[in-house]
N, C-alpha and C positions, 0 to 999 in steps of 0.2 A: 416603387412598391418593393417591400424587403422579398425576402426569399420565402419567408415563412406565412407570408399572405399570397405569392402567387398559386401556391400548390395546394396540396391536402395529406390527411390522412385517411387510409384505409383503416374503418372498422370493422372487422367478421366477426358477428355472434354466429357462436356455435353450441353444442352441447350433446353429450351422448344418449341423455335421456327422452329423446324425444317420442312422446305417446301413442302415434298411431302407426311409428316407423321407428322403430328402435334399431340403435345403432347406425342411422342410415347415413352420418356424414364418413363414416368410413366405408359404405357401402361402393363397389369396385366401377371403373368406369373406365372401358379402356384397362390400361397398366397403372390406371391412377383408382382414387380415392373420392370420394364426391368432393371435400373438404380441398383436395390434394386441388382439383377443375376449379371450384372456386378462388384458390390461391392465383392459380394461373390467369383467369380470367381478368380479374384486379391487379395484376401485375402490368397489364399490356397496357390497362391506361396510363396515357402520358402526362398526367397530371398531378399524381399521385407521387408522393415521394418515401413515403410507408404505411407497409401493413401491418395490421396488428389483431392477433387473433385474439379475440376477449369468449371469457366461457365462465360457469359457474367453478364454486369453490369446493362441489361434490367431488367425492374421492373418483367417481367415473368419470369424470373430465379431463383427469390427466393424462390418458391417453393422446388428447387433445394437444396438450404441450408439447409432447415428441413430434406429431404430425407438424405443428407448426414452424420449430425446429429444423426437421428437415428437408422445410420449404424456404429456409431462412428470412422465418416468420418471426416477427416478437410477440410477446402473449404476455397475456394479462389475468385473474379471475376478479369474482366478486358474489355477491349472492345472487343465487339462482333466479324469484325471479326480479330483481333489482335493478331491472335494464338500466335505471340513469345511471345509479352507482359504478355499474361495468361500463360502463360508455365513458363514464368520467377519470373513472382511474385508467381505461386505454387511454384517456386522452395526456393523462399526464405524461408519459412513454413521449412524446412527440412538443415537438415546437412548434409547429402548424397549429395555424389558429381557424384551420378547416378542417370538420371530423366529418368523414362519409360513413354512414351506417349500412352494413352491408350482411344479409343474409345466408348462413351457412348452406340455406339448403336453395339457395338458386345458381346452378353451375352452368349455368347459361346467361349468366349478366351481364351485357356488354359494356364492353371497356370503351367503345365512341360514347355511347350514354353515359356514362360514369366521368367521361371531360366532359361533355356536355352539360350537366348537369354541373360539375365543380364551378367552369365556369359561370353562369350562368348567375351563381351564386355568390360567387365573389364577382364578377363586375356590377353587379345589384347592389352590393354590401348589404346582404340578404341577412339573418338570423337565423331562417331555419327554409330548405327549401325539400323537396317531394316531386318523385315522380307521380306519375296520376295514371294508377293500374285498374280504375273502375270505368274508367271513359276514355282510355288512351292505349296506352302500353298493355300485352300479357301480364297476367301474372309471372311472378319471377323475374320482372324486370324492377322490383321494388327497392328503392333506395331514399335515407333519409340524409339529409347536409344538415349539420349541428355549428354553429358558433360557439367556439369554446366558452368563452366567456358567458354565454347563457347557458352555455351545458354546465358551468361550475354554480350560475345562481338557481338553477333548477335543484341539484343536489342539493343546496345549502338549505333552501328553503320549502322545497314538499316534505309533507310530514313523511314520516319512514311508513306508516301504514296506508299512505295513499295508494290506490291502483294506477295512479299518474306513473309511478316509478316504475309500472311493469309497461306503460302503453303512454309514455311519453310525448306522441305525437297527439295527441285528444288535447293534452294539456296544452298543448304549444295553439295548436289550430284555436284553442275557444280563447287564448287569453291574450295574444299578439294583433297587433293593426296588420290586414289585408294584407299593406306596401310590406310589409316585415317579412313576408310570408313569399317565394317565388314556389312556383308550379312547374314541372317540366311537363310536355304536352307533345306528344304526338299529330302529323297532320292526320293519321289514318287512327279510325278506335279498331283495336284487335286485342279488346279487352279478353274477347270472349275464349282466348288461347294461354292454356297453360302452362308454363312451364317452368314451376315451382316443384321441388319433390316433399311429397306430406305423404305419399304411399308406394310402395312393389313397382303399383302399375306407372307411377309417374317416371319413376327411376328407367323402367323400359323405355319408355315414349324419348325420354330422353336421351338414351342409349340409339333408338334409332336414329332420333337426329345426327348425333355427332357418326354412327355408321354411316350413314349417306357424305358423308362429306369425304369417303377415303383413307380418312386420316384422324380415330377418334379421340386423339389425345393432343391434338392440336386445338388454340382459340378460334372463336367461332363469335360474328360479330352478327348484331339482329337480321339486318336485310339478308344473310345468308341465311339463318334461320329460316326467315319468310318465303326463300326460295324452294329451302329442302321441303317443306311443308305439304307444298302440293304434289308430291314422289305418291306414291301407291305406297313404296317402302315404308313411310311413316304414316301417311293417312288412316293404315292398316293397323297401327297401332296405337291410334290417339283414343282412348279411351276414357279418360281422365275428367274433361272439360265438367264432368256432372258430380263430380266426388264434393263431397261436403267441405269447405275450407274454411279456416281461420275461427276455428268451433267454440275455444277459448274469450279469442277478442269477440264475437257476435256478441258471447253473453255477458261481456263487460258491458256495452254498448247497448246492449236490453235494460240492464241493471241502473247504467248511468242515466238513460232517458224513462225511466220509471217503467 
């Protein structure tokens, strides 16, 4: 197997504009950056042979490219919201014919899951594979695996005004065969824990975690997570679990199913 099928690439969408939390991938965490935790996190996996920050082509984004920068990150933009088109032009940046899609605002994504998952994907010779954050995994443990070569026939061929391009994964799920398709799955569902930041309060909650551990600028892999959880210190601060999430995609998802 060459070198450019054992491994992968990191993809981090990011962007400064986001709606209910603005500015929050530079919001502080520790001595770092929320952006800055997510670099770190995705560096640890050992499967990965780069990352690549992707974000829009709005003039607040460029922020974004310094951060990446001095993470020595490479970057990318594209239209805002264009997910294939940004996912695809990261993918050019890279040799890897494995794109892992990776969320700016989960600075708790663990780098075992993240091999786990590449794997999994490449020894399947998968096309598009998913963690399963509704029956398995927390939130914020969200990651998609892209085959480049269908991430180039996706671009080619979705119309430019499809909502496919903004929610790429809908398309993939309804038009691929099952076997095409791998799941990562958890033995335990601790769907019901958040740890995605969409708001203040998640940014705390998450703040407590990585406080409990000593050392808050340090990677932090799930099962430690699941230990810190049960501390007073954080229980006292999960507030979260009931905030409204993914408000945008629901009403695609209203829309697409009539």
């Amino acid at each position: 197997m060459s070198f450019r099928h054992k491994f992968a690439t990191i993809v981090i969408q990011s962007r400064v504009s986001s709606k209910r939390f603005r500015r929050k991938c530079f919001a502080p965490i520790g001595a770092q950056t929320m952006i800055d935790r997510v670099f770190l996190q995705c560096k640890s996996a050992n499967l990965q042979r780069m990352i690549i920050l992707s974000t829009s082509d709005h003039e607040d984004d460029v922020e974004l490219h310094a951060a990446a920068k001095r993470n020595d990150v490479l970057s990318s933009r594209g239209p805002l919201d264009d997910i294939v088109q940004r996912l695809f032009l990261a993918s050019l940046l890279s040799e890897n014919s494995t794109i892992v899609r990776i969320w700016g605002d989960c600075p708790l994504i663990c780098p075992k899951l993240i091999d786990e998952a590449i794997e999994k994907h490449i020894s399947n010779d998968a096309i598009f594979t998913m963690t399963d954050t509704t029956h398995s995994y927390p939130k914020g443990q969200d990651l998609e695996i892209y085959n480049k070569e269908y991430l180039k026939t996706m671009h080619e061929n979705l119309p430019k005004d499809s909502e496919y391009r903004t929610y790429p994964r809908d398309h993939i799920t309804e038009t691929l065969n099952s076997s095409e398709i791998q799941i990562v799955r958890s033995d335990l569902n601790r769907s019901e824990i958040n740890l995605t930041v969409d708001y203040e309060a998640d940014l705390e909650y998450v703040k407590a975690i990585l406080e409990a551990t000593g050392d808050i600028n340090k990677t932090i892999r799930l099962d430690e997570v699941y230990r810190l959880l049960t501390l007073d210190s954080v229980k006292n601060r999960e507030v979260t679990s009931q905030l409204p999430r993914n408000i945008e995609y629901n009403a695609f998802r209203k829309g697409t199913n009539g």
